[in-house]
Each structure stands twice: as C-alpha cells, then as structure tokens.
C-alpha positions in Angstrom: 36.0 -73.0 17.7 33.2 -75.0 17.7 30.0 -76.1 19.4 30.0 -77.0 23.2 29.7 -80.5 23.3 29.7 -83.4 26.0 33.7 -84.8 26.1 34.2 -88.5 26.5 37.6 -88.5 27.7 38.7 -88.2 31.7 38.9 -84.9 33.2 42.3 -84.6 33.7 43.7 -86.6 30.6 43.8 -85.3 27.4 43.6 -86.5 23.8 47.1 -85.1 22.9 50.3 -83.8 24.0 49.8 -79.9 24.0 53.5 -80.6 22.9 52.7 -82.2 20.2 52.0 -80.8 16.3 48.4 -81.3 16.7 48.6 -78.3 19.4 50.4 -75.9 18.0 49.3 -73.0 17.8 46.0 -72.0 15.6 47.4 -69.1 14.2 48.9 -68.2 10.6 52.7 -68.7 9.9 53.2 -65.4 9.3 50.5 -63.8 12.2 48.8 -60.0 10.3 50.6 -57.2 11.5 49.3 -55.3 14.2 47.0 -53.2 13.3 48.4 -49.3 13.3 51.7 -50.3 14.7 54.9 -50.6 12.4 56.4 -53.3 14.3 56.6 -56.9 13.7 54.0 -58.9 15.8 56.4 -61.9 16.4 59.0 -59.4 17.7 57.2 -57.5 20.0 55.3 -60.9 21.3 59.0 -62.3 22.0 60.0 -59.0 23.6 56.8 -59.4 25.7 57.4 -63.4 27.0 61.1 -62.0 27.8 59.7 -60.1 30.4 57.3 -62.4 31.3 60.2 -64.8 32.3 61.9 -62.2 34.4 59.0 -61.9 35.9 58.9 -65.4 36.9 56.9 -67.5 34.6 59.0 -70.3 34.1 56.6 -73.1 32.9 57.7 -73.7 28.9 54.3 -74.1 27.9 53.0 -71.1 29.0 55.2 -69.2 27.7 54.6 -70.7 24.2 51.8 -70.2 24.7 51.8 -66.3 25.3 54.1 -66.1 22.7 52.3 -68.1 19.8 48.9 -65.8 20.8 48.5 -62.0 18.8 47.0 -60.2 22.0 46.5 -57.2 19.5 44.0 -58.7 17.8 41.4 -58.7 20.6 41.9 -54.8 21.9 40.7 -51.6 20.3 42.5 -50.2 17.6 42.9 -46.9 19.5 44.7 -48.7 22.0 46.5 -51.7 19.7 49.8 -49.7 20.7 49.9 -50.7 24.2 48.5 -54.4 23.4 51.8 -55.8 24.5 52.7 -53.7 27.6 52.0 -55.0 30.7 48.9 -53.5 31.4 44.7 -54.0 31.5 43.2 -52.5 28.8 39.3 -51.9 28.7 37.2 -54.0 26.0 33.8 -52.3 26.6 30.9 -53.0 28.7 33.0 -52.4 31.6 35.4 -54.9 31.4 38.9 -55.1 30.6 41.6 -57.8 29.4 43.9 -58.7 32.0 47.5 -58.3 32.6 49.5 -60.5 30.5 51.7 -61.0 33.9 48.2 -61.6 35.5 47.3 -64.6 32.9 50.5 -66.2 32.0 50.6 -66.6 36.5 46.9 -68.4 36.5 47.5 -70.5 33.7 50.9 -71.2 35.1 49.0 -72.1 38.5 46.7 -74.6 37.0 49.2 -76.1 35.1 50.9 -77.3 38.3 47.6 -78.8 39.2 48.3 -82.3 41.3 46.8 -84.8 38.2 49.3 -82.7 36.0 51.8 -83.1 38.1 51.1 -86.9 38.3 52.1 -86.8 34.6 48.5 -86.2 33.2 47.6 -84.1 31.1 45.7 -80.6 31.0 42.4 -81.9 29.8 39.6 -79.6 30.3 39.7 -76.5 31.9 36.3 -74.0 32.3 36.7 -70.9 31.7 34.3 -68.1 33.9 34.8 -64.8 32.0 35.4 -64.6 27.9 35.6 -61.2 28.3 37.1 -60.5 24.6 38.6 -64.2 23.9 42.6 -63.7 25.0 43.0 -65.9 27.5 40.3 -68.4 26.4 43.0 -68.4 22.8 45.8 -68.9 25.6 44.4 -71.6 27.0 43.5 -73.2 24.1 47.4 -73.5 23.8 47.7 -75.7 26.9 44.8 -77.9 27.0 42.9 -80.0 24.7 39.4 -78.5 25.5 38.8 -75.4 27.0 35.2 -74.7 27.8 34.3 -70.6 28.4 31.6 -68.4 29.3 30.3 -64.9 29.7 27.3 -63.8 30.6 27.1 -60.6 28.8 26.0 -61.5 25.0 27.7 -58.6 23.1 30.9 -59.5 24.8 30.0 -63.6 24.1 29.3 -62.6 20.0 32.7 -60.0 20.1 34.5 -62.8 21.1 33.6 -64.8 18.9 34.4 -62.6 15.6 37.6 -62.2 17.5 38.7 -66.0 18.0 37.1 -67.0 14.6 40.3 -66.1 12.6 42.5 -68.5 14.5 40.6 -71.3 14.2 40.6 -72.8 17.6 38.5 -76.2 17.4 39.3 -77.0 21.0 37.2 -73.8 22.4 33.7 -74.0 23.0 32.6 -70.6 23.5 28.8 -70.9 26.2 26.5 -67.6 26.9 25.2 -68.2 30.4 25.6 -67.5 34.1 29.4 -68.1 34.8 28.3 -68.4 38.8 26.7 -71.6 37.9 29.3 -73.1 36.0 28.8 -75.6 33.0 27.4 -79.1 34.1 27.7 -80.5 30.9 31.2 -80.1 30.7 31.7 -82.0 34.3 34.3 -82.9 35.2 37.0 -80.4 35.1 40.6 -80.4 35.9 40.8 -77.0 35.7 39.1 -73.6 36.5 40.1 -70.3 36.3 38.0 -67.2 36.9 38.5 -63.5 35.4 35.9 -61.9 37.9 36.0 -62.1 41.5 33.0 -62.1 44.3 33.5 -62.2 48.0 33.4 -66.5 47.9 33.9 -69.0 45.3 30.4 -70.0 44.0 30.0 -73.8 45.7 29.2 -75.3 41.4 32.7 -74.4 40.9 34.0 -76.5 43.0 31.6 -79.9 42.5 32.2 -79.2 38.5 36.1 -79.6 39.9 37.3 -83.2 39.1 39.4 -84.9 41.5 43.4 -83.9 41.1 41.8 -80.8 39.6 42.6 -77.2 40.2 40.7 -73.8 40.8 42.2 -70.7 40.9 39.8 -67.3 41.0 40.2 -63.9 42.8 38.0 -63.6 45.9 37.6 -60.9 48.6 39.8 -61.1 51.5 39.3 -60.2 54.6 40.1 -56.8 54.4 37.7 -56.0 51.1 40.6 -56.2 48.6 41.0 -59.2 46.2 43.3 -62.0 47.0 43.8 -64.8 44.5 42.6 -67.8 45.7 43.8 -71.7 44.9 41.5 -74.6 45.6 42.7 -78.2 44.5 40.2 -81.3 45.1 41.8 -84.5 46.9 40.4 -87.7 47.3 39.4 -86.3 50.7 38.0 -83.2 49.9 39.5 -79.8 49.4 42.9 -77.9 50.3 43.1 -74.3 49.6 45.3 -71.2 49.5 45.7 -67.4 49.4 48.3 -65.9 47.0 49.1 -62.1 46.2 46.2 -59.6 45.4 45.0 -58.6 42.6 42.2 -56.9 40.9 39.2 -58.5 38.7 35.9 -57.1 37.7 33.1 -57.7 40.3 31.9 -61.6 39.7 27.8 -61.3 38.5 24.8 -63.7 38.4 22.7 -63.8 35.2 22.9 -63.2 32.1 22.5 -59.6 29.9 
C-alpha cells in the first residue's frame, strides 16, 4: 500500500500480467488462521470460490483472486465465523462488507470491459467506497493499480491497519469525497462503486477512460437499486441495467 501518486502508464494498459509472478497474491504462504475458527483459511476460502463458480463466476482471475484474499481478516471477531458465507456483514459506522457473490460479479463485470477485451490489460481501476479494505485487496489481484476512497476517516484509517499486513503496493488508499472522484488518478479503465445514489455522479464518468468500464448500483425507477453498467466509446457512452441489488446510500463530503 502506498502513497497515491500520479501513474504514467495508459489507462487501460498495465505494467504487468496480473498472471504473472509479480501479481500474485500479497499475502503469506501459509495465510494466519482465522481468528476463533478451527478451520483452515485456505480450505474454507476454496470451499467458498466453489460456490462462487456455481454461482456463475467463471472468469479465472477472479476467482484467484477471491481465493488468494483472507476475507476474515477484515470482519469483527464476533462475526469471523460467518466471514466466508455468502452474506453482508456490518463493519461499523453503518456500513457493511458486501456479498462475496456481490464482488466477485462487479469485478467480474469490469474485467470484461471492451479495452480488456481488446487484449489490454486491467490498468487502473477507482475504487468509490473502502469500506473496511476487502474488495480494494481483491482488486488489487486483478489490476496493477487500484486507486480507493472513502469519505468516512475512521473507516479510511481501519482500513488501512487492515490491508497493511498484506502488503499491497499497488493500492493507494485517498480520504475524500468519493462523488467527486480522484482527478489525479485520470484516466481510468475501471470504476466500481460500493454505495449507490439515485444517478451516477457526472466525474465518474469523465474520470472514465475510453474502452473503460463503470459499474455502480443506482436507483431504478421504482426506488429499489439496480446495478448499473456504463462503458465509454469513442462516441460517447452505452449503458445498461442488470439485476438489483442493495448498497449503502452513496454520500457527499467527508466525516
């Protein structure tokens, strides 16, 4: 994890293969145990990516991904027993760590972004939402930078102690006002939102590079959160509803 800092290299291109050995994942060989549970971390993560895949996540990388990241270590110890179910669990201040259905089907989404699909690579991907680090760590797995940011600072510094044991140099970790995005970042060929508002704030989608992809919960019509997927053409932008779901409300400023 380190400082955010201005990238040199085009938005949708990245330094390395997130195949390759420099991407593996920042985690210790042999990953602690989870903390009050008498089961083996690796097992139960493996036991938890099965189901993912019968529930439809295909994309190799992703599930690598959710397999290579210990979700325990960023829930409450009272609830570290249920840290690999498939369920939201709160974190405090009102917020709460997302499905790991939920996640492993937005990262799968951006990953089939049209420059990846070119045969690019994930590059950069913004991140609106820390919330306690777990998908910013999964992420991290699939792109070479990932760029995150929550508004609430107790949440921002939590996250931090949380991601600091896994050594993640390609996260930049940015307290501020998620609506506004991160300019310095700019371009982006990815970003994914963990809070939802009733439209998609208009600097999300000029921080979006070309070839890029968005993909955020919004209200629909009827009240009730849809998730939304907006990818930026040469000509401008195509976009599409998908199944609903259910984010914490989406919130200027920061507290």
């Amino acid at each position: 994890m380190t400082a955010p800092r201005k990238p040199s290299f085009p938005a949708c291109v990245g330094t390395h293969s997130p195949l390759a050995p420099a991407a593996k994942p920042a985690v210790a060989s042999a990953p602690p145990q989870p903390r009050g549970v008498g089961l083996d971390s690796v097992a139960v993560r493996a036991s938890m990516v099965r189901r993912l895949a019968q529930a439809g996540i295909s994309h190799p990388q992703v599930l690598d991904a959710m397999g290579s990241v210990p979700r325990h270590l960023f829930v409450d110890t009272a609830l570290v027993t249920q840290a690999y179910e498939d369920t939201s669990l709160p974190i405090g201040w009102g917020q709460t760590i997302s499905r790991p259905t939920v996640v492993a089907r937005m990262v799968q989404l951006l990953l089939e972004a049209p420059c990846v699909q070119a045969g690019g690579r994930l590059a950069r991907v913004l991140e609106i939402g820390t919330g306690c680090g777990y998908q910013a760590a999964v992420l991290a797995r699939v792109a070479s930078e990932v760029y995150s940011m929550e508004r609430l600072r107790a949440m921002h510094e939590r996250a931090r102690d949380r991601l600091r044991p896994l050594r993640l140099a390609n996260v930049h970790l940015i307290l501020g006002d998620g609506m506004l995005g991160y300019e310095a970042g700019a371009p982006y060929a990815a970003i994914i939102a963990a809070a939802g508002g009733t439209q998609l704030p208009s600097a999300w989608r000029e921080q979006l590079a070309v070839g890029g992809r968005l993909v955020a919960p919004v209200a629909g019509a009827q009240g009730q959160q849809v998730l939304q997927v907006v990818d930026r053409t040469e000509q401008g932008y195509t976009q599409r509803v998908l199944e609903s779901v259910h984010f914490v409300p989406l919130k200027s400023g920061v507290a």
